[in-house]
C-alpha positions in Angstrom: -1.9 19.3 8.7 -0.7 16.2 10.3 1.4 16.4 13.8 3.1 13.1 13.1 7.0 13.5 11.2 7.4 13.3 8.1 10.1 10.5 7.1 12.1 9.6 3.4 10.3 6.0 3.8 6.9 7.5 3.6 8.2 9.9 1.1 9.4 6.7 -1.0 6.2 5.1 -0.8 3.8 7.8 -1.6 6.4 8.4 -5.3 5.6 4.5 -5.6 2.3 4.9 -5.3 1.5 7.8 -7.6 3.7 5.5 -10.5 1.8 2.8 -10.0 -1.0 4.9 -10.1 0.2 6.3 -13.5 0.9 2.9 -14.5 -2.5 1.7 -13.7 -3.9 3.1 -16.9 -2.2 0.8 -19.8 -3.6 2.4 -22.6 -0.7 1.2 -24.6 -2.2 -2.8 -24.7 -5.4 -1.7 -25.1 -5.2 -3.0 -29.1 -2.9 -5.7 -28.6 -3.4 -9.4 -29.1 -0.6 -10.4 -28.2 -0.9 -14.0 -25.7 1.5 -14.2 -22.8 1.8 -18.6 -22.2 -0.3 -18.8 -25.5 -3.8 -18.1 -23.7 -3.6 -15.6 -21.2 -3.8 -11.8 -22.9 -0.7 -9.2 -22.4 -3.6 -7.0 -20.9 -4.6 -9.4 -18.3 -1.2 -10.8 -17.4 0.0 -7.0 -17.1 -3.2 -6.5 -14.4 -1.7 -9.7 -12.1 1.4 -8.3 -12.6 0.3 -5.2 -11.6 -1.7 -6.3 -8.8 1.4 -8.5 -7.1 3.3 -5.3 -7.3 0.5 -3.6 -5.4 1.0 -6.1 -3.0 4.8 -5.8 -2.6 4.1 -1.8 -2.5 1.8 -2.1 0.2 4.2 -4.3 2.4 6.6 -1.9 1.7 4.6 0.7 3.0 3.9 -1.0 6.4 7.6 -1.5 6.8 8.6 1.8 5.6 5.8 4.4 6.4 3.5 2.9 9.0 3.0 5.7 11.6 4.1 3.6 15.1 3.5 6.9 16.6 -1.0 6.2 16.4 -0.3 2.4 17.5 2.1 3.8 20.9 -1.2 6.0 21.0 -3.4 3.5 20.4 -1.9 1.0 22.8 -2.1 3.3 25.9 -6.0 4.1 25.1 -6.3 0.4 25.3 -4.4 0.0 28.5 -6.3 3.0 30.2 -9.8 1.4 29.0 -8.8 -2.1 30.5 -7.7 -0.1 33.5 -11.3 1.2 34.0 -12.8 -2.1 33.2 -11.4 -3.3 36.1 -12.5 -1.0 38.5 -15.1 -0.6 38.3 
């Protein structure tokens, strides 16, 4: 179980994820032949769609659910080992 706070943001995001994650398999275009520009199949153009919304989901995340309390952690490992460094 993890010690860090839960928070709606990372709630959010995790319920994004899992749709996308649904949403992943498009079994519904599987038979289509349908051209999106008049070369590019539904299929694929759904898959760049898919993968730009990916993208936005995982910016989201950073802003919304990124766990500042490991970095605060992380930051005054890194000021203890340069502290060491130099006296040594």
């Amino acid at each position: 179980m993890s010690s860090f706070p839960r928070s709606p943001g990372r709630t959010f995001v995790w319920l994004l994820a899992l749709a996308l994650f649904v949403l992943h398999q498009d079994f519904w275009l599987w038979g289509s032949k349908t051209l999106v520009l008049g070369f590019l199949p539904i299929g694929l153009f759904y898959h760049a769609i898919f993968s730009l919304t990916a993208g936005l989901l995982w910016a989201l995340a950073v802003k919304l659910a990124w766990p500042a309390e490991i970095e605060a952690w992380a930051d005054g490992v890194e000021s203890d080992k340069a502290t060491e460094g130099g006296q040594g």
